[in-house]
C-alpha positions in Angstrom: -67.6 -63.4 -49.2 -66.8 -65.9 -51.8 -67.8 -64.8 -55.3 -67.3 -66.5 -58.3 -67.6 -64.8 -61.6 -68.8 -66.8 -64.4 -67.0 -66.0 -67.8 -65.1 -67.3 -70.4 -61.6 -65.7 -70.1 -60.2 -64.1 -67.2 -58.1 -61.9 -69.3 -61.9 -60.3 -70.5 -62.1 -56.6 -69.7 -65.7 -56.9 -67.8 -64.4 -59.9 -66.1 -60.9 -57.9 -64.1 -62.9 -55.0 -63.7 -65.3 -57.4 -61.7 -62.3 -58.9 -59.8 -60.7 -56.1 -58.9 -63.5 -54.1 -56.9 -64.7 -57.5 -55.5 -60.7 -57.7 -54.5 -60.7 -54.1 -53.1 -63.5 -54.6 -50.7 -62.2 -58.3 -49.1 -63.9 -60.7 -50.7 -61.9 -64.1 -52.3 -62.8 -64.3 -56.2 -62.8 -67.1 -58.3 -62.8 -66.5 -61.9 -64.5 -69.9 -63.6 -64.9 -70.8 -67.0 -68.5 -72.1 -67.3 -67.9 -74.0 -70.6 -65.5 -76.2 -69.3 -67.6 -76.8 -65.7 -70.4 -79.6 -65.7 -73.2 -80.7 -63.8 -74.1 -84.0 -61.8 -77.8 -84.6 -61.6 -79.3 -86.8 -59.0 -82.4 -86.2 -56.8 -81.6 -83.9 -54.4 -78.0 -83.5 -54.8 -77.2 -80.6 -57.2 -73.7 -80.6 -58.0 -71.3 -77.9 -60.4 -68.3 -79.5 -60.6 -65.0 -77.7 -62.2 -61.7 -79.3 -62.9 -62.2 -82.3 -60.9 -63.6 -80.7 -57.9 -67.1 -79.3 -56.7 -67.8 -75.8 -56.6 -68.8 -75.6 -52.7 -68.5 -73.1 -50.0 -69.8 -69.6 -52.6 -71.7 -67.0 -51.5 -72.8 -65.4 -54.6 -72.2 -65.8 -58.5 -71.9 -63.3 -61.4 -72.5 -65.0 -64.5 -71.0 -63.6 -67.8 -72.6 -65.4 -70.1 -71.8 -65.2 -74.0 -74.4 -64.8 -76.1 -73.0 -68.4 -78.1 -73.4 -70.3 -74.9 -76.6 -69.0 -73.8 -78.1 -72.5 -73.4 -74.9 -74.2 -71.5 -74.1 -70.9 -69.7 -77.5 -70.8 -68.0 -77.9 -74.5 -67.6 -74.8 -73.9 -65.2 -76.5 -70.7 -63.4 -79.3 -72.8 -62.9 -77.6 -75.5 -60.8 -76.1 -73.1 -59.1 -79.9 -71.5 -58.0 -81.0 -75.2 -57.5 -77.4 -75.2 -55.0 -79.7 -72.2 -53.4 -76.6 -69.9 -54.6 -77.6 -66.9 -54.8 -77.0 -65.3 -58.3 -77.0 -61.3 -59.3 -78.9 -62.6 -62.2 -81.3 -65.5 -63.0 -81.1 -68.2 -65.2 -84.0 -67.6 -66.8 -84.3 -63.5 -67.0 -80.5 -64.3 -69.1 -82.7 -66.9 -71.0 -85.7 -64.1 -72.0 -83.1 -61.2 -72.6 -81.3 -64.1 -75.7 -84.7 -64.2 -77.4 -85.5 -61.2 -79.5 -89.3 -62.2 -79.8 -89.7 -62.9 -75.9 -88.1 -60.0 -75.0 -89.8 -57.5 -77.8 -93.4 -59.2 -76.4 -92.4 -58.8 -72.6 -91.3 -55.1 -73.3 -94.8 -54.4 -75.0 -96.7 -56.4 -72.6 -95.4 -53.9 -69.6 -96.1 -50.9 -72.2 -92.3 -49.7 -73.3 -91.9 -48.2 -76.1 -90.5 -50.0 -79.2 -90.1 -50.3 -82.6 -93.0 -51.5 -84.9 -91.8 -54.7 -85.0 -93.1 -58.0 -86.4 -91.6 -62.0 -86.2 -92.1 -64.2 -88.8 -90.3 -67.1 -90.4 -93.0 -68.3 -93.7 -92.5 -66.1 -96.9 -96.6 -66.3 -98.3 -97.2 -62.8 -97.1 -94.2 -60.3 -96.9 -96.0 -58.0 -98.1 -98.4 -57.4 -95.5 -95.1 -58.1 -93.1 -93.9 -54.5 -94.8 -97.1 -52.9 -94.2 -97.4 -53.7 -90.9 -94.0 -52.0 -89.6 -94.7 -48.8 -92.3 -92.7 -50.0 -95.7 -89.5 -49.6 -96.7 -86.9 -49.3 -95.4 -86.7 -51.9 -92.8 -84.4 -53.3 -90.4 -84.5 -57.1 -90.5 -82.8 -59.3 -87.9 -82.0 -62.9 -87.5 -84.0 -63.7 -84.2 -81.0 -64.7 -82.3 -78.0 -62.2 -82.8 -75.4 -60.3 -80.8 -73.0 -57.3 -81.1 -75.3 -56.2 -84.5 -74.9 -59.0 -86.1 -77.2 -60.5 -88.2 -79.0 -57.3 -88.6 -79.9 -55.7 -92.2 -81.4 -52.6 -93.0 -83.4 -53.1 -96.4 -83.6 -49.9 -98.1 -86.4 -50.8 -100.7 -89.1 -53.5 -100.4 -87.7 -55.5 -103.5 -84.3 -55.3 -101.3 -86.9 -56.2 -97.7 -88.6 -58.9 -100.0 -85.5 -60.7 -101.1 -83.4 -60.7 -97.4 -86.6 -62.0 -96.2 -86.9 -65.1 -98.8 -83.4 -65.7 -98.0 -84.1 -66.2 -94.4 -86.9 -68.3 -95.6 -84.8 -70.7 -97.6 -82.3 -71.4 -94.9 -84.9 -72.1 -92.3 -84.3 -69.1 -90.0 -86.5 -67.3 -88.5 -86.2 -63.1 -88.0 -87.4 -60.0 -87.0 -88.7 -56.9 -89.0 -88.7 -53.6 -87.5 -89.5 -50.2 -88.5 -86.5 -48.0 -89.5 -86.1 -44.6 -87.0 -84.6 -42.6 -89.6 -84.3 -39.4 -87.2 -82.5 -42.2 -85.0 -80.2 -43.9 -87.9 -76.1 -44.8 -86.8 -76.7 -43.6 -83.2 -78.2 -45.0 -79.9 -78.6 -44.6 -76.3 -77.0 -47.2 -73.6 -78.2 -47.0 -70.2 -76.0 -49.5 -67.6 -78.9 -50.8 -65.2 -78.1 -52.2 -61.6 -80.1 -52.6 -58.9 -83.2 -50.3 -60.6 -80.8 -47.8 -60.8 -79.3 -46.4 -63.9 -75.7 -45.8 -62.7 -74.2 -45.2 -66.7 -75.4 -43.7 -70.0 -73.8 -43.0 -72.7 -74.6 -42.2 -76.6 -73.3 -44.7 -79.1 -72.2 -43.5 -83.1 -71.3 -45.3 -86.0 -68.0 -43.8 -87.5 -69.0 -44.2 -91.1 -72.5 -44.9 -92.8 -73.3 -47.7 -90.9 -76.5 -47.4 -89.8 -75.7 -49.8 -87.0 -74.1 -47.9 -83.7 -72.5 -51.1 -81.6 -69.2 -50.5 -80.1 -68.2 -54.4 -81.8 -69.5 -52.9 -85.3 -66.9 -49.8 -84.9 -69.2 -47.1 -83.3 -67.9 -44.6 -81.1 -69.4 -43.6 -77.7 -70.0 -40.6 -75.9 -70.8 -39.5 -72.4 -74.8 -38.7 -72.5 -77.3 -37.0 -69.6 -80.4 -38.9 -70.2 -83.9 -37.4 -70.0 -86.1 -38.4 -67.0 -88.5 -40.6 -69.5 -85.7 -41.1 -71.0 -84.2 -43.0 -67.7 -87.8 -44.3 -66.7 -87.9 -46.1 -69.9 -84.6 -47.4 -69.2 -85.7 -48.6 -65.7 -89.5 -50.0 -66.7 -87.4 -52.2 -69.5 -85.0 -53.2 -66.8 -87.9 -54.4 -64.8 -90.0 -56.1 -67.5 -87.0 -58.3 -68.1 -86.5 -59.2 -64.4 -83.1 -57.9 -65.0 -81.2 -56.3 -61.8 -78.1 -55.7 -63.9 -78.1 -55.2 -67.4 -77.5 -53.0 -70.8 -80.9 -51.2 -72.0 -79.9 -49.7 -75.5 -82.7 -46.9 -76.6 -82.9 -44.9 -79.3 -84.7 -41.4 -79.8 -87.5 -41.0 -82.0 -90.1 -38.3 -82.6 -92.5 -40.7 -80.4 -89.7 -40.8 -77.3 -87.4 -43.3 -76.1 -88.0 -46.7 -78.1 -86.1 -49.7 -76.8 -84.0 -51.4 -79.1 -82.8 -54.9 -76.8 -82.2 -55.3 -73.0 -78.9 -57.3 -72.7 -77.9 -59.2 -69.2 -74.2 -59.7 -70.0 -73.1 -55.8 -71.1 -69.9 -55.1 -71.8 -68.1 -52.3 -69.4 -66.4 -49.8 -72.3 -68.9 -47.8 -70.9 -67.0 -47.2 -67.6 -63.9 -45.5 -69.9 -66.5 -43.5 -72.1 -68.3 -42.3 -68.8 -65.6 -42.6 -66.2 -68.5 -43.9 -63.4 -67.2 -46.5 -61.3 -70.4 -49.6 -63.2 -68.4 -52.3 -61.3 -67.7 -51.0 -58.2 -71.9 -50.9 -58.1 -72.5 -54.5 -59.2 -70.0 -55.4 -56.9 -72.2 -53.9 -54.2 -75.2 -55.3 -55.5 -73.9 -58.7 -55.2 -73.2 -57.9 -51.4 -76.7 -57.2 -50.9 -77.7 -60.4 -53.0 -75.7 -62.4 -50.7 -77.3 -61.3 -47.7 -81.0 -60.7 -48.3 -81.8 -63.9 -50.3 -82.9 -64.6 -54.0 -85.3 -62.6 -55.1 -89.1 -64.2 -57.2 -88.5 -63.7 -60.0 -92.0 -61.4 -61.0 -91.7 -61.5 -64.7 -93.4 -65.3 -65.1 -92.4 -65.5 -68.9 
């Protein structure tokens, strides 16, 4: 087959770990970096074109896209899917997993557990924006973030009150969430593909931090997840309409609660777990290539 990965930098970890499996089974890889490829639009001639040429003759993509490039990344993916290329992952299910509110409303809507959580963006009633997740402390998030940033944990209300007036003043809008002290500084990571959870592991901050995120310094671990513990993992997967992606959990005295479902996870996972995560996308893209696109079920 003829693959082409989708990412910013060859030299990316995710990105050669991709390459090399594809490599290993006989298939010619292309490694192209979507922020530098543009479209040509005209009725019925969908075109990706990539240092002076058109991207022709591919079998299957694998799009990396960075959280910063969300809306450019998928605009690519989605000439790509109008090319009828098939794609391990959808232009739009990337597009739902970006938006914290989307995805917190699609999880609930198909009855994961998560976090008390409300979205809001006026300051008139932060008060009864504190009641409604349980009081202080709270963990408030800018509404787009990545890597954990742009998340606060307010210990107090004053402390809630003042982050959220802050966020008011500069136009942004964000997410408040209960805090899961029993839960605080560590998480769960399940790898997803194909409905399958193929990795898991258990994330800890190093310090104080009540933030776990291998970019923020936290330190994973090999974990065996509990069977609702692994249902969760695969209900969020499908609520998302996400064949391969990053369900990060946490553990609370209620059961798993989902934290975010993210399309474009990183691979420290496979040196923390030693499990083979590309070698199974790789095969998932051979059977994307050959059965067809998938509907997309989701319809948010």
């Amino acid at each position: 087959m003829n693959i082409v990965i989708l990412s910013k930098g060859a030299a990316n970890y995710s990105t050669k770990r991709l390459k090399q499996e594809a490599e290993a089974r006989g298939h010619k890889v292309r490694i192209v970096n979507y922020a530098k490829c543009y479209i040509s639009v005209e009725s019925s001639k969908p075109v990706v074109r990539y240092k002076g040429e058109d991207l022709k003759d591919v079998d299957v993509i694998i799009p990396r896209i960075a959280a910063s490039l969300t809306k450019y990344g998928t605009s690519i993916v989605r000439q790509f899917e109008m090319q009828n290329v098939q794609t391990i992952t959808s232009s739009i299910a990337i597009v739902r997993s970006r938006d914290k509110l989307r995805s917190i409303q699609l999880l609930a809507k198909a009855g994961v557990g998560i976090p008390k959580t409300v979205f809001a963006r006026e300051a008139a009633d932060l008060d009864d924006v504190l009641e409604q997740v349980g009081g202080a402390p709270v963990i408030i998030k800018v509404a787009r973030g990545t890597h954990g940033n742009g998340v606060v944990l307010a210990e107090t209300r004053k402390a809630a009150k003042a982050v959220m007036q802050a966020f008011y003043v500069e136009g942004v809008s964000f997410v408040v969430q209960e805090f899961i002290a029993e839960s605080a500084g560590v998480d769960i990571r399940a790898f997803v593909v194909n409905g399958k959870v193929v990795a898991s592991m258990i994330r800890q901050s190093l310090d104080d931090d009540f933030r776990s995120n291998i970019h923020q310094g936290g330190e994973g671990l090999p974990v065996k997840l509990t069977d609702e513990e692994r249902r969760t993992a695969q209900k969020a997967a499908r609520a998302m309409g996400l064949s391969v992606c990053g369900v990060d959990m946490m553990r609370s005295e209620r059961g798993p609660l989902v934290l975010e479902v993210n399309s474009s996870p990183g691979f420290a996972i496979e040196s923390v777990t030693g499990k083979n995560v590309a070698e199974k996308i790789i095969d998932y893209a051979e059977q994307v290539a050959k059965a067809g696109r998938r509907k997309d079920k989701v319809g948010a």
